[in-house]
C-alpha positions in Angstrom: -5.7 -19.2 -6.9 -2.5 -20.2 -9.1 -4.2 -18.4 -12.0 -4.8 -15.8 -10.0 -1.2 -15.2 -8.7 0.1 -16.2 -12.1 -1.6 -13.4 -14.1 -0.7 -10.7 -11.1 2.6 -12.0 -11.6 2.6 -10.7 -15.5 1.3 -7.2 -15.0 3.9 -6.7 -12.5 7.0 -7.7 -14.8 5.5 -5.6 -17.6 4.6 -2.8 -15.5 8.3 -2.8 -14.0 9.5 -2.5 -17.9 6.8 0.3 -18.1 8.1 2.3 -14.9 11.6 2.1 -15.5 11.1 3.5 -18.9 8.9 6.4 -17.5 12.1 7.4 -15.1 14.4 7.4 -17.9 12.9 9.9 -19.8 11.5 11.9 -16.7 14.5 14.0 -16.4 14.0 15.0 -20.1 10.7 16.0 -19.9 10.7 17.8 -16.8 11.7 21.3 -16.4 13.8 21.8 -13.2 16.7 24.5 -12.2 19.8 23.4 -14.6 21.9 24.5 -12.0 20.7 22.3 -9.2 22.6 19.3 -7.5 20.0 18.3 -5.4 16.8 17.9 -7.9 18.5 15.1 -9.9 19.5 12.9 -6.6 15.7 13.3 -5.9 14.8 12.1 -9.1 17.1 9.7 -8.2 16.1 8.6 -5.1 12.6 8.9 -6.3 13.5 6.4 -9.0 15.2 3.7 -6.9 12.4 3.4 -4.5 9.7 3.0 -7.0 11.6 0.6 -8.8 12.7 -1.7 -5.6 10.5 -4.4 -5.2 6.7 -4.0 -4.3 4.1 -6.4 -5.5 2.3 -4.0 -7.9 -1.2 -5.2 -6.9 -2.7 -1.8 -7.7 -1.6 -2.8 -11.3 -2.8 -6.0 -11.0 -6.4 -4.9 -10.0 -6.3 -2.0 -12.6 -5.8 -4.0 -15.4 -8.1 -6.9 -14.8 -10.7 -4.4 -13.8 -10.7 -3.3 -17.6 -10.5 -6.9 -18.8 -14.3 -6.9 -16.6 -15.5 -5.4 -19.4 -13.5 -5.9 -22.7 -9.6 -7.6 -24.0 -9.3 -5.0 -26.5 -6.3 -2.5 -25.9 -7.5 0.5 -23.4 -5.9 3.9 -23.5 -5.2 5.6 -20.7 -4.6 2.4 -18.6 -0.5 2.4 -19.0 -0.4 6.4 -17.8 -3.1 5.4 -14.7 -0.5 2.4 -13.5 1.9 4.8 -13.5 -0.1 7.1 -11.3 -1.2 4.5 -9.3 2.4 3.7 -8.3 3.7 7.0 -8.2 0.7 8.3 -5.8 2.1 5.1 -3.7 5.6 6.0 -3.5 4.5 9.8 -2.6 3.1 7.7 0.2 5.8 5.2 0.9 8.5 8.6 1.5 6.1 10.2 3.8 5.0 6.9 6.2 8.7 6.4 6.5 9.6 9.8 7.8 6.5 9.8 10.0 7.2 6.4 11.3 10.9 7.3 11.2 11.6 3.8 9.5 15.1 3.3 8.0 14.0 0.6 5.8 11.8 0.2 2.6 11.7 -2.5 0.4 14.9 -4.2 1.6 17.3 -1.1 1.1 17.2 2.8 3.1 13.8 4.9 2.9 14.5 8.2 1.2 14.1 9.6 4.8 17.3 7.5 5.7 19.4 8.0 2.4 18.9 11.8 3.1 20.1 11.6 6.7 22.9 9.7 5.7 24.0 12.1 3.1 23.3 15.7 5.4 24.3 13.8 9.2 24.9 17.6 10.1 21.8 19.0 8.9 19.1 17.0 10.3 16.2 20.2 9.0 18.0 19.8 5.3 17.7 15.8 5.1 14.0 15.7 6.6 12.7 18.9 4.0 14.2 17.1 1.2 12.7 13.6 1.9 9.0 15.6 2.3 9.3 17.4 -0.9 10.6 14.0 -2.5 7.5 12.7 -1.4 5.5 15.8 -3.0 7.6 15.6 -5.8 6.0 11.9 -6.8 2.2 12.8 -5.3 2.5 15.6 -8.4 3.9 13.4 -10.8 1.0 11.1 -10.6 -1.4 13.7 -11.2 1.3 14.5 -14.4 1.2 11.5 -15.6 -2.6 11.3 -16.2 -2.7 15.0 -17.7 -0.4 13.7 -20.5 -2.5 10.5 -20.9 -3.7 8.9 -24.8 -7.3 9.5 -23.8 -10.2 11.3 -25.0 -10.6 14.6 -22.3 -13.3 13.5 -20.1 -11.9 10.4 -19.7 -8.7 11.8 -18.1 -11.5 14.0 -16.0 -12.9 11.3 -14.7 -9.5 9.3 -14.1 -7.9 12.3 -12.4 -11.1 13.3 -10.2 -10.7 9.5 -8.6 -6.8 10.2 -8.0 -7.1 13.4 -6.5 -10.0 12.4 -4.2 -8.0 9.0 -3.4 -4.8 11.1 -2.7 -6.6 13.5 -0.4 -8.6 10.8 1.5 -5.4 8.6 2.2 -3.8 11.7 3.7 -6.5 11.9 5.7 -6.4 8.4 6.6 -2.9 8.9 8.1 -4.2 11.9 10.2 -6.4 9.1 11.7 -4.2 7.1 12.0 -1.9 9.1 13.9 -5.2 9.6 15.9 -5.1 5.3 16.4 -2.0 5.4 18.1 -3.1 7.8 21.0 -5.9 5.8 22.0 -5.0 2.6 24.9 -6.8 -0.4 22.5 -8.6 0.8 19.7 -11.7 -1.2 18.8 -12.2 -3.2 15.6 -14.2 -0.7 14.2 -11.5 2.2 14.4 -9.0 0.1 13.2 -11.3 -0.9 9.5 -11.8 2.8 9.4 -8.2 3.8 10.0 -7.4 0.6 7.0 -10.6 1.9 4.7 -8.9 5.4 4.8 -5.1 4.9 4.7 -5.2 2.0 2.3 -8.1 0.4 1.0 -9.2 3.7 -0.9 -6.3 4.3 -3.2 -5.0 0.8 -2.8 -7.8 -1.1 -4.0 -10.9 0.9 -4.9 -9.4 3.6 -7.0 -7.6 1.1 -9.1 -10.6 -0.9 -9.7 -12.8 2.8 -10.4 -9.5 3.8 -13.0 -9.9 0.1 -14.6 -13.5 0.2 -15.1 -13.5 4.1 -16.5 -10.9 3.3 -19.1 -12.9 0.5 -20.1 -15.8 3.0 -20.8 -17.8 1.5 -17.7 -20.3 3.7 -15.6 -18.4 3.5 -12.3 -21.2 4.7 -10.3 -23.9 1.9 -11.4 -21.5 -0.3 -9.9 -19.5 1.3 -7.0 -21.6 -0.6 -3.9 -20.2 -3.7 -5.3 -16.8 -2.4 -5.9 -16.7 -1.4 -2.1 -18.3 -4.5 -1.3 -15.3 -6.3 -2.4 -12.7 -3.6 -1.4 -12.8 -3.2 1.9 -12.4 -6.8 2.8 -9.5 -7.2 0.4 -7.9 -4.0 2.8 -8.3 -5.3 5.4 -7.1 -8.6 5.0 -4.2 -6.7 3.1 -3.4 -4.7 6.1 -3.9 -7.8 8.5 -1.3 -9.5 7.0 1.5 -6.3 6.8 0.8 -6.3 10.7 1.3 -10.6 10.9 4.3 -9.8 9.0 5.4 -7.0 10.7 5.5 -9.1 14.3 5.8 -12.6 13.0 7.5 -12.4 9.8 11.4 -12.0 9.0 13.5 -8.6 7.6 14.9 -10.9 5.3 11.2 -12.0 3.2 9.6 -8.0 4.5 12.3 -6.1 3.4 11.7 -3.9 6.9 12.7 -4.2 10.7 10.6 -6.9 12.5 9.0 -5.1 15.4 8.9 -2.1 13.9 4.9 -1.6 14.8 5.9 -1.9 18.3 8.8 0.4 18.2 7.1 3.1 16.5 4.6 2.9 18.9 1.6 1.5 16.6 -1.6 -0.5 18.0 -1.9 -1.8 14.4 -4.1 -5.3 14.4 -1.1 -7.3 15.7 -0.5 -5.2 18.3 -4.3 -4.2 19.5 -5.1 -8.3 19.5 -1.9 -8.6 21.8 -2.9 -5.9 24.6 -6.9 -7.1 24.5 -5.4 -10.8 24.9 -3.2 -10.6 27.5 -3.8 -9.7 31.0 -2.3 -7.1 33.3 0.9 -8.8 33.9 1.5 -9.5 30.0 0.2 -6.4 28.9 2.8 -3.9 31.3 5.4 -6.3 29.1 4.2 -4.9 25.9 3.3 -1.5 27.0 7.2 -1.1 28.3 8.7 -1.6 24.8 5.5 -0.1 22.7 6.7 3.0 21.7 10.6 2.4 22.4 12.5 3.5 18.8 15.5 1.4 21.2 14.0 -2.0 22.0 15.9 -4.7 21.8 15.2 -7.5 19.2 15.4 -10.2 22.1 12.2 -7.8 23.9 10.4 -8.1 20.4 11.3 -11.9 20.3 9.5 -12.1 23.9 7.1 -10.5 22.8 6.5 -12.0 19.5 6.8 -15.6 21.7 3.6 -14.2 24.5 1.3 -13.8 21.3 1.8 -16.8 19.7 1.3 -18.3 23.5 -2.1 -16.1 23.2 -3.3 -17.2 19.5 -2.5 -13.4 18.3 -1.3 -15.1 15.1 -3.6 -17.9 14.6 -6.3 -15.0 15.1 -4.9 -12.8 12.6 -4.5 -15.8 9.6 -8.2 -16.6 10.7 -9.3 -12.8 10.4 -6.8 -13.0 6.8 -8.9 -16.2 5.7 -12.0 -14.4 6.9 -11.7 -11.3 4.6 -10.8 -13.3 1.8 -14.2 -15.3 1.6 -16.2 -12.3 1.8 -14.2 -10.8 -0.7 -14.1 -13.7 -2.9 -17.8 -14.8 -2.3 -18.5 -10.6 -3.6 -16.6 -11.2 -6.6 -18.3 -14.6 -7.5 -21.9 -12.1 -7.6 -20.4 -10.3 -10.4 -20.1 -13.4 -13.2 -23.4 -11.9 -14.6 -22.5 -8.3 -15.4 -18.8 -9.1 -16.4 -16.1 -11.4 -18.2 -15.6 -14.9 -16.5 -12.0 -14.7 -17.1 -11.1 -11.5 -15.2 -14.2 -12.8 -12.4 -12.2 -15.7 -12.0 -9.1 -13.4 -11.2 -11.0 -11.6 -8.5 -12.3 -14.2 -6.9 -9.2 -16.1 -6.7 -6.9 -13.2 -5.9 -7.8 -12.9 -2.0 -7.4 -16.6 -1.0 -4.4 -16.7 -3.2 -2.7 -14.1 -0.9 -4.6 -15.1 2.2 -2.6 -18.8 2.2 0.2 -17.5 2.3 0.8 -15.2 5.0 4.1 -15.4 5.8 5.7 -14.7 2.4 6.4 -10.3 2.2 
């Protein structure tokens, strides 16, 4: 697991060096109106979110899914990081002015650092933060276009960006579909994680990996959803844990903010099937209340500990992990025991430690 965490560790402070070189020369290499104020403080804005934080998994899993099949250097892997990470800051801008959230990655969403600059113009501040958010979702695709790669390879690479794009937007549509229902079952809530997350999250970057390392994806895809839905789901288990039991100050975002926003995430769908009547017109009053108090979210946060919410949730966390680790242990005769190692280890490493963002 140390290994694991270790290595995950190193593609994130290279890819970092990568990004931040890509946004330098963006402005360079992309044509936009000379006379414009506002495209540069997008670019801007674009820039600083990217670049704040963020555990750069997708990199993580993108890299050791090439080092599956070979260590030698593999083009086209630098450009799919970058789309990778671009495609999730498209997505990071848009969640944020859906969930109306004025904080990402310890500093202001786009949504809010718009608002703050138009407070008068409340159209002007929310159209700027969507196309911000469409600005980075074509970037990615970009990015792959101008990739060091024979053709079909960047074929290939952009038909799994554009299909994981289109199927995460169609994850949030479901989503938004979650939060209208009064407890949605376990089933809904994998699909709503399998769509919104797992897909470009996890399984694309293993599909890019593998592709750039010249593998036949398809021969190998069962397996490679085998092991991704499990590690989403444990992912998104342990955002919701965070989002109620956690701290702003390790999450970067407002505790509560599931509840506020009005989301039966896992956290929040365990609470309402574990408590009875009384319990449950406690959480219904402040679930959906942009206005409720921390001290009602502290009460809250206090009746599901009372109930096991959270020891359920680690348990569920630990859960996913073995099944995704136990998948990964079935692929030592097909690939490299190094990067194996790394994929087995990887769940359980982030599964132990729920509490940290």
């Amino acid at each position: 697991m140390a290994a694991a965490r270790e290595r995950a560790t190193g593609h994130r402070q290279r890819f970092d060096r990568s990004f931040e070189a890509y946004f330098d020369t963006l402005p360079e290499r992309l044509d936009t109106p000379p006379l414009s104020r506002f495209t540069p403080r997008c670019l801007e804005l674009l820039r600083d979110l990217s670049l704040r934080g963020g555990k750069r998994l997708r990199v993580a899993l993108l890299h050791e899914a090439a080092r599956l099949v070979t260590t030698a250097p593999v083009p086209g892997l630098r450009e799919a990081a970058l789309s990778i990470e671009l495609l999730q800051t498209h997505g990071l801008v848009h969640d944020d002015i859906i969930d109306d959230a004025p904080l990402r990655r310890g500093g202001p969403s786009t949504y809010y650092a718009y608002r703050g600059e138009f407070p008068a113009a409340d159209r002007t501040a929310l159209g700027l933060a969507v196309l911000a958010g469409d600005l980075a979702a074509f970037l990615s695709i970009r990015v792959l276009l101008e990739a060091d790669a024979p053709a079909e390879l960047r074929q290939a690479m952009l038909e799994v960006q554009l299909d994981a794009g289109a199927e995460t937007v169609a994850g949030q549509i479901i989503d938004l579909e979650r939060d209208l229902r009064p407890v949605p079952d376990e089933e809904f809530l994998h699909t709503v994680c399998e769509y919104k997350s797992t897909r470009y999250s996890v399984l694309a970057p293993l599909r890019l990996g593998l592709l750039a390392a010249g593998e036949d994806i398809a021969a190998h895809d069962a397996a490679l959803r085998r092991y991704a839905i499990p590690v989403g789901i444990g992912g998104q288990l342990r955002d919701d844990y965070l989002d109620l039991f956690g701290d702003e100050d390790s999450t970067g975002k407002s505790t509560g903010a599931d509840l506020r926003a009005g989301r039966r995430s896992y956290a929040v769908s365990a609470l309402l099937a574990a408590a009875d009547e009384e319990q449950r017109a406690v959480v219904e009053s402040a679930l959906g209340d942009p206005h409720c108090p921390a001290a009602t979210v502290e009460r809250i946060r206090e009746l599901a500990r009372r109930l096991g919410v959270d020891r359920k949730l680690r348990a569920d966390m630990r859960r996913c992990a073995e099944t995704a680790a136990a998948e990964a242990a079935t692929w030592r005769p097909h690939w490299r025991e190094e990067a194996v190692a790394f994929f087995e280890g990887l769940p359980l490493a982030n599964a132990v430690r729920p509490s940290s963002p």
